[in-house]
KOLMARTOR-263159 format. One record per residue (C-alpha): x, y, z. Coordinates in steps of 0.1 Angstrom, whole numbers, plus 2048, in hexadecimal, padded with zeros to 3 digits. Each point is the difference from the previous one (the first is absolute). Example, Ala and Ser with C-alpha at 12.3 -4.5 7.8 and 13.67 -1.06 7.14 Angstrom:
87B7D384E
80E8227F9
REM end
This chain:
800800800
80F8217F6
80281581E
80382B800
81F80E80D
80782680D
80780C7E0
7E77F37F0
7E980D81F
80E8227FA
7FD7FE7D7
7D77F6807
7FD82381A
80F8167E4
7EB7EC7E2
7DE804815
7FC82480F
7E08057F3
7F47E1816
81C7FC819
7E67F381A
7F67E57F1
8217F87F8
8107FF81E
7DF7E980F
80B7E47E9
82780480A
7F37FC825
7EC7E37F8
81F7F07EB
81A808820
7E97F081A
7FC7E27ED
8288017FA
809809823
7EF7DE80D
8197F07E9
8167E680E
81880B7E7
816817810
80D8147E1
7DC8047F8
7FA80D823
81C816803
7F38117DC
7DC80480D
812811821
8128197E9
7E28097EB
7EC805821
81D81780E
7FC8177DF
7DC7FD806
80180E824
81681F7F4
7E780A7EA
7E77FB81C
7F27E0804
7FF7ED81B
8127E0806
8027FD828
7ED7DC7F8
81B7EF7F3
81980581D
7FE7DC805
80A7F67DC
81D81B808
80E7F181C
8017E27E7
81580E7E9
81C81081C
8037DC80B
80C7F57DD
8247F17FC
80280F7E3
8128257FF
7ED8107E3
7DD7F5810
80880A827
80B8277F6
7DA8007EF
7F07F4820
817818816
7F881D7E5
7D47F6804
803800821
811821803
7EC80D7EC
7DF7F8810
8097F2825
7FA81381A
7FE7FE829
7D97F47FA
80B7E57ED
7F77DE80F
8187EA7ED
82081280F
7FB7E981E
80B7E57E6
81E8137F7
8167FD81E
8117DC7FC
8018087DB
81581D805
8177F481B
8067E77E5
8068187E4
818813814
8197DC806
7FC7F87DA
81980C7E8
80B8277F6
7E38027E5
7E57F6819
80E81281D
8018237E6
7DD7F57F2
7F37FC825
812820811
7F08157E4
7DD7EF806
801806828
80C81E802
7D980B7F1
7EB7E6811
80F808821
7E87F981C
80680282A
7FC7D87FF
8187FC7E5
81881A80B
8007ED826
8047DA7ED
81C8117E4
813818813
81C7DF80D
8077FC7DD
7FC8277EE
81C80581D
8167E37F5
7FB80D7DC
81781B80A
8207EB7FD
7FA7F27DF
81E7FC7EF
7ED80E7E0
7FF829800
7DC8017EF
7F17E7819
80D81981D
7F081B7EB
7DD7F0800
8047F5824
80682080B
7E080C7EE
7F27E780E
808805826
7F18227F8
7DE7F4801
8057E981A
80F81A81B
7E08137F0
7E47E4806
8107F0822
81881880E
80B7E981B
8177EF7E6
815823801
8107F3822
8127E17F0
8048147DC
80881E808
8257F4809
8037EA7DD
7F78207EE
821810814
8147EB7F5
7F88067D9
801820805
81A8047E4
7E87F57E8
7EA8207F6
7E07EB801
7FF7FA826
805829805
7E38067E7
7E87EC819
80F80D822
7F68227ED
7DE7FB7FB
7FE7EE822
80F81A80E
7E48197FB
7E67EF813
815800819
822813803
80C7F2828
8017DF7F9
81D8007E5
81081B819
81D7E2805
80B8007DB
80B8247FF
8277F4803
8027E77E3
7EA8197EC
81981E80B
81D7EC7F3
7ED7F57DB
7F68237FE
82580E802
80F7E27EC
7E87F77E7
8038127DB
7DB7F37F4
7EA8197FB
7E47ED805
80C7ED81C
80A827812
7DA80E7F6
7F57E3814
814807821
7FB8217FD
7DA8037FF
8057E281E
817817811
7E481D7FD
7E17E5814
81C7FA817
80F82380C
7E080F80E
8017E181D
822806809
812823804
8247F57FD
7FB7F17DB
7FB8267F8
82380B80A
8107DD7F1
7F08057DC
80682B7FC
8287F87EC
7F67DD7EB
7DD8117F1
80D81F7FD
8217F17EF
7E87EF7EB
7EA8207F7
8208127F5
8127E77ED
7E37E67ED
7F88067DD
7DE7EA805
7E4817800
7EB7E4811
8187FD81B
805822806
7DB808804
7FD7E281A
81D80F815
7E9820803
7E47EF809
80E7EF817
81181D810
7DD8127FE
7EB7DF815
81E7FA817
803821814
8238027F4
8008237F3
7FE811826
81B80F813
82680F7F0
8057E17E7
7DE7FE7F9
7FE8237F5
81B7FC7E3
7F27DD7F3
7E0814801
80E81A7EB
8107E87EB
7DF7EE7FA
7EF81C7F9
81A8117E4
7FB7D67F0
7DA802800
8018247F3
8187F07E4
7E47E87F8
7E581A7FB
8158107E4
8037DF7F1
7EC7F87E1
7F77E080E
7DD80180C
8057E4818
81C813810
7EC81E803
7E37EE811
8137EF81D
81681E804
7E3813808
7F27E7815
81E7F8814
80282A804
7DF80280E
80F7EE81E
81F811806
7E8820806
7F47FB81F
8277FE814
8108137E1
7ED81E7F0
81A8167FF
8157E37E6
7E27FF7EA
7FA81F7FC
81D80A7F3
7F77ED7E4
7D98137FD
8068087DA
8097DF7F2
7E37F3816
7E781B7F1
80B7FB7DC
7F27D8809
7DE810803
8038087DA
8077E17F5
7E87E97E8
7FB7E2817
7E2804814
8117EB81E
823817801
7E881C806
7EE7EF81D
81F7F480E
80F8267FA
7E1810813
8047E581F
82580E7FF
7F48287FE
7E37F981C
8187F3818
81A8197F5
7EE81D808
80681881C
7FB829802
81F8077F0
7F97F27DE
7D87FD803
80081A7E7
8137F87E6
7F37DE7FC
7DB808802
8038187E6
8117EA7EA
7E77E6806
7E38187F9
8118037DE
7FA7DC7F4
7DD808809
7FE81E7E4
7F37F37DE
81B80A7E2
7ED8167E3
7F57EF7E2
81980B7EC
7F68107DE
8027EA7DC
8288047F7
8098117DC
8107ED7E3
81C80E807
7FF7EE824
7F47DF7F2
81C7FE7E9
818806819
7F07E8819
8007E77E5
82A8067FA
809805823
7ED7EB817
7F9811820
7F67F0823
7D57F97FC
7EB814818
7EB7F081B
7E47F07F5
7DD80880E
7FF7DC812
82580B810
7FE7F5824
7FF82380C
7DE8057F0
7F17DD80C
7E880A818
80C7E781C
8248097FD
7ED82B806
7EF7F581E
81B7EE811
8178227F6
7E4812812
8007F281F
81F7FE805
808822801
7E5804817
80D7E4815
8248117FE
7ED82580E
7ED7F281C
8117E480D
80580582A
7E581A7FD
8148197E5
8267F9812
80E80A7E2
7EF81C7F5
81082480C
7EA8117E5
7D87FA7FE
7F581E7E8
8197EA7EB
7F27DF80A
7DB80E7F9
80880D7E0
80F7DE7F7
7DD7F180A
7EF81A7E7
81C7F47E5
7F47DB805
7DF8077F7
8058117E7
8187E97EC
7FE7DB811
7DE7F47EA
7FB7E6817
7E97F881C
81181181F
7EA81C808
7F27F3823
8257FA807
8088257F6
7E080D812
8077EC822
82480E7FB
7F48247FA
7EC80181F
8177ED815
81E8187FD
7E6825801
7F27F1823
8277F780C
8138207F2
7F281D80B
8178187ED
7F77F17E1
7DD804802
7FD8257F0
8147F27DF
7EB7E1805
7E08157F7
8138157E6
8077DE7ED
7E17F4802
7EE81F7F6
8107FB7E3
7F67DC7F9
7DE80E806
7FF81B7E6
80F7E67E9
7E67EC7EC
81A7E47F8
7F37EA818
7D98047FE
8007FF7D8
8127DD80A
7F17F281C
7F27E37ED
81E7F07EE
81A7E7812
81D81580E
7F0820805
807804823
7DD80F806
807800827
81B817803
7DB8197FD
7F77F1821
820805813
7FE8277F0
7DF805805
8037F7829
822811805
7F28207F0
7DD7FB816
8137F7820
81D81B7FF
7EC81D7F1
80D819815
81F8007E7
7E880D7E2
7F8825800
7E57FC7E5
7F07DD80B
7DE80C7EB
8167FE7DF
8067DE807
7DD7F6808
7F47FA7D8
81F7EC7F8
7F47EA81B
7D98007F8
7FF7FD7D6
7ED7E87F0
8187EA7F4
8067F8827
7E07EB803
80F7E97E6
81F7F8815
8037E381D
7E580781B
81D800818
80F81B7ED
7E28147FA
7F37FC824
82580F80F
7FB81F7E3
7E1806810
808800826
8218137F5
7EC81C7ED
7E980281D
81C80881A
8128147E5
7DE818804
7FD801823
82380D802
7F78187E2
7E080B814
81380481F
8198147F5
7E58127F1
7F2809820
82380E80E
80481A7EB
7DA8057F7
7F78197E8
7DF80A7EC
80B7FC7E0
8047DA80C
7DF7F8803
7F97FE7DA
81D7E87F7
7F47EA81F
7DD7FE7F4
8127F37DC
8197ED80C
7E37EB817
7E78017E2
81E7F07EB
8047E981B
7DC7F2804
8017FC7D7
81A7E5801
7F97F1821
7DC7F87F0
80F7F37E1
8187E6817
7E27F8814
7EE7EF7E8
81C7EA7FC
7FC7D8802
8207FD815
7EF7FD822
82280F80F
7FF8227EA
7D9803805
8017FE824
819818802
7F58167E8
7DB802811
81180D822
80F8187F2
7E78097EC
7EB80781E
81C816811
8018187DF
7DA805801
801808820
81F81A802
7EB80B7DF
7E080A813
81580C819
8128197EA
7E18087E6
7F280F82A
81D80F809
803827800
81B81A804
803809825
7FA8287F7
7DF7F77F8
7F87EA818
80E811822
7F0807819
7F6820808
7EE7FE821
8197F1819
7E67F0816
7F77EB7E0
8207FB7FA
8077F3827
7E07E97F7
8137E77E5
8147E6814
8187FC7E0
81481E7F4
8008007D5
8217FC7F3
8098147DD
8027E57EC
7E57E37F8
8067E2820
7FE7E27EA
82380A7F2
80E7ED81B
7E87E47FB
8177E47EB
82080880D
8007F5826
7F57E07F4
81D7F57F2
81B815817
7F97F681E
8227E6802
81D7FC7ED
8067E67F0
81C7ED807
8137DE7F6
7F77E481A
8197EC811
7FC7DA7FA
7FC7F6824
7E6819803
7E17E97FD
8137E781C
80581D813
7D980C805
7FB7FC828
7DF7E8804
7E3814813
7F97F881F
7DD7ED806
8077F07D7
8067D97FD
80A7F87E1
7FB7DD803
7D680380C
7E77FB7EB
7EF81E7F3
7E17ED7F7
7FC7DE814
8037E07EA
7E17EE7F1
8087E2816
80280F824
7DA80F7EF
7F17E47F8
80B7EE81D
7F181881C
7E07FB7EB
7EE7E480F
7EB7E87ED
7E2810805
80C8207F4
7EB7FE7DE
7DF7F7810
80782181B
8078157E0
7E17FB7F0
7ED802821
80D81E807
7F580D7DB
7DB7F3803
7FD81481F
80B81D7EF
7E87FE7E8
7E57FC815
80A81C817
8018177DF
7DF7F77F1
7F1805827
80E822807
7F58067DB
7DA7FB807
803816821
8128187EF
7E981D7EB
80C8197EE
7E681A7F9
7FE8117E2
8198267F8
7EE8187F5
81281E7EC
7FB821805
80881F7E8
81581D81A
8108207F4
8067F57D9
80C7D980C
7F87E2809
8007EC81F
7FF7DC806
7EF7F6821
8017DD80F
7EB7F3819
8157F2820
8017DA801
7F87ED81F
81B7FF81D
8127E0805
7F57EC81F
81E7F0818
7FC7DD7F8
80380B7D9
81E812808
8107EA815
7F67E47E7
8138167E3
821802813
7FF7DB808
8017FA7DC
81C8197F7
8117F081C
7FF7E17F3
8058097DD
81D815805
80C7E1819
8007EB7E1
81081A7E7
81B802817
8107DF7FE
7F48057D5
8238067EB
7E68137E6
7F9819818
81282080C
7F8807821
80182480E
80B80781D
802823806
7E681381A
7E38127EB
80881F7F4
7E3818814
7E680D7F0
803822800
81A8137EE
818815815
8058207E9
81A80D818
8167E27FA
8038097DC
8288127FB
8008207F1
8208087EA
80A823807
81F8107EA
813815814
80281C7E4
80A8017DE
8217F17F5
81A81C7FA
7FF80A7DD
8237FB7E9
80A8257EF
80F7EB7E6
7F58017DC
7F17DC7F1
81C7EB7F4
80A7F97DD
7FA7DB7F7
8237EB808
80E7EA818
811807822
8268027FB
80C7F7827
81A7E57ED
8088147E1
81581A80A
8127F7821
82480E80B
8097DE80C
7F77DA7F5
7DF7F180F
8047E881B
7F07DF7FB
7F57ED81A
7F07E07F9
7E37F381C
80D7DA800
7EE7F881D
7E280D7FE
7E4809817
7F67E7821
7E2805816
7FD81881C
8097F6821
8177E07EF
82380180F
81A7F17E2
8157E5810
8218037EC
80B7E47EC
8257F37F6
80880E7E0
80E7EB7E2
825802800
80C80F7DF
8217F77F1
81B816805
8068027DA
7DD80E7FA
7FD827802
7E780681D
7E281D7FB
7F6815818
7E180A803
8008247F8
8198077E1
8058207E9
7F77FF7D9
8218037EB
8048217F2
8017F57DA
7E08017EF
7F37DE7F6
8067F07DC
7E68017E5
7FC7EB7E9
80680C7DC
7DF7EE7F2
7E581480F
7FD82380D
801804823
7EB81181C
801825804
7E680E81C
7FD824808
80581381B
7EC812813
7FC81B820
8007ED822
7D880180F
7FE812826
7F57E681A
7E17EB804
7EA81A81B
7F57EE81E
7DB7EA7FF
7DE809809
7FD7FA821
7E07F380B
7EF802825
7E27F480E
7E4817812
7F77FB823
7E07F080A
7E681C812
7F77F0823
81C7EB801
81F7FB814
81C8147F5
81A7E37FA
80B7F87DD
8047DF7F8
8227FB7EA
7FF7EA7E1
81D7EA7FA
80A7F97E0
8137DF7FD
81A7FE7E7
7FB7EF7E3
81B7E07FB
8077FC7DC
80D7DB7FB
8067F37DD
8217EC7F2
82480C800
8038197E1
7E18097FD
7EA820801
7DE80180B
7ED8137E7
7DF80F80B
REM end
């Protein structure tokens, strides 16, 4: 019978794509008929069709039996094919391997071919059983007089020390004594980094191949065992400083040399005198590397740089340039690699210069314009370098993003250490905006508001900057697309609500905040332009009222008129957030509205009889009171940033447990109930009923008659029926009962509180008196601008940043150990000048220029407001305390109101 072979298995796959299925079904119904064969040949053929079979996917874990068949052949040829199936498809699952053992032990006493054959079979079918049974003769293996079968065993022993690790105390001392061979050091290598203490012993013999030896394989080995061996013991630091450093001067093997400085790197052997000159001599290596046209070399140069950094920052940066031309280059992963180098780089010395060249990648090159013939010909003659395409890494959108953050990462990491200028750092933010096209604007907004709430000083170019985003319709027109940065309107629009006192023409600012196009924005967004325009006109109306003048009164009435226009507009929103807010302001306009349509100029209304005059408890000021309506609602507090132990920190009140119920369980409920309680229920309901429909029929209402008097009408009721005891004393058993059962009810909300008494005490009621009207300003109305307190100054802002933020009163700060910083790291203080040079700008984009303006006189002192005293009463005033208010939120953050 003519039977198929693998090639002639592999010639029917490539003849029969079209039905490969049903191709293959017949060649598994052909092999399991020949692997029942007693015909070994035949068997060990089925086997290796089977074997191609499985790499292409199909399963042949039921013919491990057949498998174990074909290892035990005599036969050479047909045992490798058994030892190759059952590599291929055996695994610890696999029942037959319990079969195995005796066959193996076997295999490994037979001759050189079988021993090979088997030592290449076991080293993949490896189990804990087998590795216990083998390990007595894998260890003998090692003193074959035959160099390939010491190879394999070494392999071997490998898995074994892997699989049943209590063979490494009779092994471990064969391996020693091959150590000459480079196989042995190969698996004490990779044993060693599981676990480094036990191979501690070794370190002589190793010492001596390592000065001796002239294979360069055979010294990377010992050297990257040397580097899991020097962090467990201090004195192999000091005893391997001259050979790796000879070897780090003198090899040619770039291999080599790059596993000296890693090892030098992982074995804390660049600290102290000598470790400072390897250090630099590692360095000027790895900076050699990075100039190489090698990729490879570029990629673990600035890998193994990225930990030098942390002990030498002052080595690597001498090398910043080479390090910054690596951002530039085409390979997407030397760029990552180059910004992990620049991040940890990074101090306030140079945080500067390398985020501004950073912020270049970010800037798109011009399209450039179609070249002349003249320029085509000469392209065509001399070849130049090609431009960047559009898919260039620096224009993938992931490779932006990461850029992004990271020079946000590098501004605030340790709450802005390395930062000494924040107008430059905020104008940075603005810049990212602007030119990133990527998603990062909540990023850039929580960034924005973090460092205006920290840095005081900066706050008065804060609002400069984002007046200026504000005015600019860059963002709104592109609110909608992917990368617009549409947020960066919410941090402006809160920073220029919250700090307002910095604008001297906060009205201008109003319809910027309030156009149309702002109901189409986020409702986040739109909801913080409306609460910021509403404080922006409560300041505008308050400073109104300071220095109050006639001719105001008709630019209030439009600015308010304007006002109630586009508040109506946003209230008809469907963003439940913009409506809501919308509608309450709405309702504050319309009233300072009415209340300025009534009010009159105080000529006209004075009072000309003083005992009139004597008769009003409240003295009129000059100017309309609902000016000061909006404002004291939102500056009541400052707003602060919130230390993060702050919400740990809130002191429990006394009387509140936590841990009670606030509404008993359902199970303690229905276990008071008794089983009678739904026959008492409906008892107590029929009686009820019966009382009601009885004091129903005594009760009679007589007719009302209504009677015509002076022009009106008056309704006139006839008096019901007084209510007997027993009724009442009936009625107040019920609501006893009833409220009895409400009580224990989860639905319910029980009050309390004593009844309020019936008549109303009119004298309780406070009456606001103003002491007099507010002094009136001689100045003239200001010109529209901004407050220049940061503009012009004779000496360089001082910016202190808030890292700690605000705790609760009353909270005493226990103070904590503080992380010990390495004396090679430059230490910030706390309060630092600004450097003297003005910032760099990039050369893409126009910069920000913000006018200055006249400094503003102080805010005047509030209304203060006093209660009358109570006719007939005692003459003591009771004081109210006002408790303050504990704003708790996470650590850099700003409550916004």
């Amino acid at each position: 019978m003519w039977e198929r072979t693998l090639q002639d298995l592999i010639r029917g796959l490539r003849a029969n794509k079209n039905d490969e299925s049903k191709f293959i079904g017949q060649a598994m119904d052909e092999i399991r008929h020949e692997i029942k064969s007693k015909d070994m040949e035949l068997k060990a053929g089925a086997v290796m069709k089977l074997t191609y079979l499985d790499m292409l996917g199909y399963d042949m874990n039921w013919a491990s039996f057949h498998i174990v068949e074909v290892m035990s052949s005599p036969k050479i040829h047909i045992k490798s094919v058994g030892y190759l199936g059952a590599v291929q498809s055996f695994n610890e699952d696999t029942d037959v391997l319990m079969l195995t053992t005796n066959l193996l032990k076997k295999d490994l006493s037979s001759t050189p071919a079988d021993i090979a054959v088997t030592l290449n079979g076991v080293s993949s079918i490896m189990t804990a059983d087998l590795a216990r049974d083998l390990s007595p003769e894998l260890v003998g293996m090692l003193n074959h007089s035959r160099p390939h079968i010491r190879k394999r065993a070494v392999a071997a022993m490998y898995r074994v020390f892997q699989k049943y690790p209590d063979a490494l105390h009779h092994g471990i001392g064969r391996l020693q004594e091959k150590l000459e061979d480079s196989d042995p050091v190969n698996v004490l290598c990779e044993l060693a980094r599981r676990n480094p203490q036990d191979y501690l012993p070794l370190a002589p013999q190793l010492f001596h191949l390592l000065t001796t030896s002239s294979n360069n394989w055979m010294l990377i080995k010992i050297v990257k065992l040397f580097g899991s061996l020097s962090p467990h013991e201090p004195r192999l630091v000091k005893k391997l400083q001259p050979p790796i450093t000879d070897l780090i001067s003198t090899t040619s093997a770039i291999s080599l040399l790059y596993e000296c400085v890693h090892t030098c790197i992982i074995g804390n052997m660049l600290q102290g005198i000598t470790g400072d000159s390897l250090a630099r001599t590692c360095v000027s290596k790895l900076a050699a590397f990075i100039e190489d046209p090698d990729q490879n070399l570029k990629y673990i140069a600035l890998l193994a740089m990225v930990k030098i950094v942390p002990t030498h920052p002052h080595l690597v940066a001498e090398h910043q340039d080479t390090i910054l031309s690596s951002v530039d280059d085409e390979d997407i992963s030397i760029r990552m690699r180059a910004l992990d180098l620049l991040s940890a780089l990074v101090n306030r010395d140079n945080l500067q210069s390398i985020v501004q060249q950073l912020l270049s990648h970010l800037v798109k090159p011009e399209s450039s314009a179609i070249p002349s013939a003249v320029q085509s010909l000469s392209q065509h003659i001399i070849p130049s370098t090609p431009a960047k395409s559009p898919g260039a890494p620096s224009q993938s959108t992931a490779y932006r993003l990461v850029l992004s953050q990271r020079i946000m990462t590098m501004c605030s990491q340790n709450t802005y250490d390395n930062v000494s200028d924040f107008e430059w750092y905020l104008s940075v933010l603005v810049d990212l905006a602007y030119v990133s096209n990527v998603d990062i604007g909540t990023q850039i907004r929580d960034q924005l508001v973090d460092v205006v709430g920290r840095v005081r000083a900066a706050r008065s170019y804060a609002v400069k900057l984002m007046v200026k985003v504000l005015s600019d319709d860059t963002f709104l027109l592109h609110a909608g697309e992917q990368g617009s940065c549409s947020e960066v309107l919410w941090a402006a629009a809160w920073i220029c609500g919250e700090f307002c006192s910095e604008l001297s023409a906060p009205d201008e600012l109003i319809p910027y905040l309030l156009q149309p196009e702002i109901a189409s924005l986020r409702p986040d967004i739109a909801a913080v332009c409306i609460q910021s325009a509403t404080k922006l006109f409560g300041y505008w109306a308050s400073e109104a009222a300071k220095q109050w003048m006639e001719s105001f009164l008709e630019d209030l009435k439009q600015a308010v008129d304007i006002m109630i226009e586009q508040m109506e507009q946003l209230a008809s929103s469907n963003q439940i957030e913009v409506q809501e807010r919308a509608a309450n302001v709405l309702q504050l306009l319309i009233f300072i509205k009415r209340d300025v349509a009534m009010y009159k100029p105080k000529q006209e209304n004075g009072f000309s009889d003083p005992s009139a005059a004597a008769f009003d408890p409240v003295s009129e000021p000059s100017f309309p009171k609902s000016l000061y309506l909006i404002q004291p609602l939102f500056s009541s507090h400052e707003l602060n940033p919130v230390a993060s132990i702050a919400q740990a920190s809130v002191p429990v009140p006394d009387g509140l447990d936590l841990d009670a119920w606030i509404v008993p369980s359902m199970q303690d409920r229905v276990a008071e109930e008794g089983d009678d309680g739904d026959v008492t229920e409906r008892k107590i309901k029929r009686n009820k009923k019966g009382k009601e429909k009885e004091s129903g029929s005594r009760t009679k209402v007589k007719g009302g008659k209504k009677k015509q008097k002076e022009g009106g009408y008056q309704e006139e009721l006839a008096p019901q029926e007084e209510e007997t005891a027993e009724e009442k004393a009936e009625r107040e058993r019920l609501k006893a009962e009833r409220l009895e059962r409400m009580r224990d009810d989860p639905y319910y909300i029980m009050d309390d509180r004593s009844p309020k008494p019936s008549a109303e005490d009119v004298d309780s009621i406070p009456v606001v008196r103003l002491d007099g009207p507010l002094p009136v300003s001689q100045e003239e109305p200001r010109l529209p601008g901004l407050r220049s307190s940061a503009s012009i100054r004779s000496a360089p802002p001082l910016f202190v940043v808030q890292k700690e933020g605000e705790m609760p009163a009353g909270v005493v700060i226990t103070s904590q150990p503080s992380t010990p910083v390495p004396s090679s790291r430059r230490q910030t203080p706390n309060l630092f000048d600004t450097t003297t040079t003005p910032p760099l700008s990039l050369p893409s984009f126009q910069s920000y220029e913000v006018p200055d303006d006249e400094l503003r006189t102080s805010t005047p002192e509030p209304i203060k407001v006093t209660r009358a005293k109570k006719k007939g009463t005692s003459t003591v005033k009771k004081k109210r305390t006002v408790k303050p208010d504990v704003k708790v939120g996470d650590e850099g953050t700003v409550v916004s109101r």
